[in-house]
C-alpha positions as CSV (number, residue, x, y, z in Angstrom):
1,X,7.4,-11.6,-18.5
2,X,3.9,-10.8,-17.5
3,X,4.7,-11.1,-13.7
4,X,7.6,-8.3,-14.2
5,X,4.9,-5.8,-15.6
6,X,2.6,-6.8,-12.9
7,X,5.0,-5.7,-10.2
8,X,6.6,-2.7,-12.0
9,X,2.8,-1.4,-12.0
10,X,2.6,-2.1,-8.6
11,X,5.6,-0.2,-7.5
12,X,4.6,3.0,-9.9
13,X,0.7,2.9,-8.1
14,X,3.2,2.7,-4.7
15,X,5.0,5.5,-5.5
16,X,2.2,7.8,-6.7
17,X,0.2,7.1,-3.2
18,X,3.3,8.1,-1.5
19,X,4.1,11.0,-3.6
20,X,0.5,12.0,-3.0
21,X,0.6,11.6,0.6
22,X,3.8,13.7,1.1
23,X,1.9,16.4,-1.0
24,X,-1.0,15.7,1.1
25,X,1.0,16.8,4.2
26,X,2.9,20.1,2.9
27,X,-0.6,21.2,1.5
28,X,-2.3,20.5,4.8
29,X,0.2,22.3,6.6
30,X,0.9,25.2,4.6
31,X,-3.1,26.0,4.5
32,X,-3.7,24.7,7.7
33,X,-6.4,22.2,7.0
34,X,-7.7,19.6,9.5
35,X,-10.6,17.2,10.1
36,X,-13.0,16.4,12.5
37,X,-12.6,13.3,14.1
38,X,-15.4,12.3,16.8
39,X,-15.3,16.1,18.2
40,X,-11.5,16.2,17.8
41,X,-9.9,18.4,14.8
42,X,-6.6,16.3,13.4
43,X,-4.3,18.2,11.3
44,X,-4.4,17.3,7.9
45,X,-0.5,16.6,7.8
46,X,-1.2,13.6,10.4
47,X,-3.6,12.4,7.8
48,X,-0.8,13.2,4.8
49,X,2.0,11.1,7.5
50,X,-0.3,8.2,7.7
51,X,-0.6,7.9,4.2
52,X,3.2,8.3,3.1
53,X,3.8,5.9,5.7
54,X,1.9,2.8,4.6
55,X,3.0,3.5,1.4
56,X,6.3,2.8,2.8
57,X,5.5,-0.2,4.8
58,X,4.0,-1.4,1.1
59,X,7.4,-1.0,-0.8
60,X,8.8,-3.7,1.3
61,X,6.3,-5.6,1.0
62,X,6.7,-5.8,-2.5
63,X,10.0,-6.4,-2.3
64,X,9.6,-9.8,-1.1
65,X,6.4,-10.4,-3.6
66,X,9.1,-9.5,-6.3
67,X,11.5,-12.2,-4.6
68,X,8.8,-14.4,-4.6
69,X,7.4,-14.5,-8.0
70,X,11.4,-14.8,-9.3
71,X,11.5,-18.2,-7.8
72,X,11.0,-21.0,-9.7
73,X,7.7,-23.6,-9.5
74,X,5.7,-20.5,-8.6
75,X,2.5,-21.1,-10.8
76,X,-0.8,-19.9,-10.6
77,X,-3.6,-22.1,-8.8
78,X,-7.6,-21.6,-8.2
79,X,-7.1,-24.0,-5.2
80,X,-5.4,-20.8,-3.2
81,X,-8.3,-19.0,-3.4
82,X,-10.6,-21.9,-2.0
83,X,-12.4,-20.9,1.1
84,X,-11.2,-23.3,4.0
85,X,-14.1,-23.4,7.3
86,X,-12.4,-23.0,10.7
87,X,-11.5,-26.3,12.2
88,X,-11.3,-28.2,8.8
89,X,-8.8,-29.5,7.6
């Protein structure tokens, strides 16, 4: 039960990014804002764009985290968090 809340939190922060990123880009172009990046202005909207769409790439993302966690044997471990050195085993 835990793990559904987990994910529906996830999704709602997903959506809220994304929301905020779409409003990001109508603001930006209706008041024409834009940002100087190494002596280049970018519009605003780009900025807005970029956001909306890794929100998106997230949503499938957690798609297949949902799909994940709904299989069975799926436990929590410490041991995945370990630190393994390069070139050991």
């Amino acid at each position: 039960m835990d793990k559904k809340y987990s994910i529906i939190v996830l999704f709602i922060i997903n959506c809220l990014i994304f929301v905020s990123g779409c409003l990001f880009t109508i603001y930006s172009i209706y008041f024409k804002i834009s940002f100087r990046v190494i002596n280049t202005d970018v519009s605003g909207a780009v900025v807005g764009l970029l956001v909306s769409y890794f929100s998106m790439r997230h949503f499938k993302k957690l798609f297949d985290l949902k799909g994940e966690l709904k299989k069975s044997g799926n436990n929590f471990s410490w041991s995945n968090f370990k630190k393994v050195k390069k070139g050991v085993l």
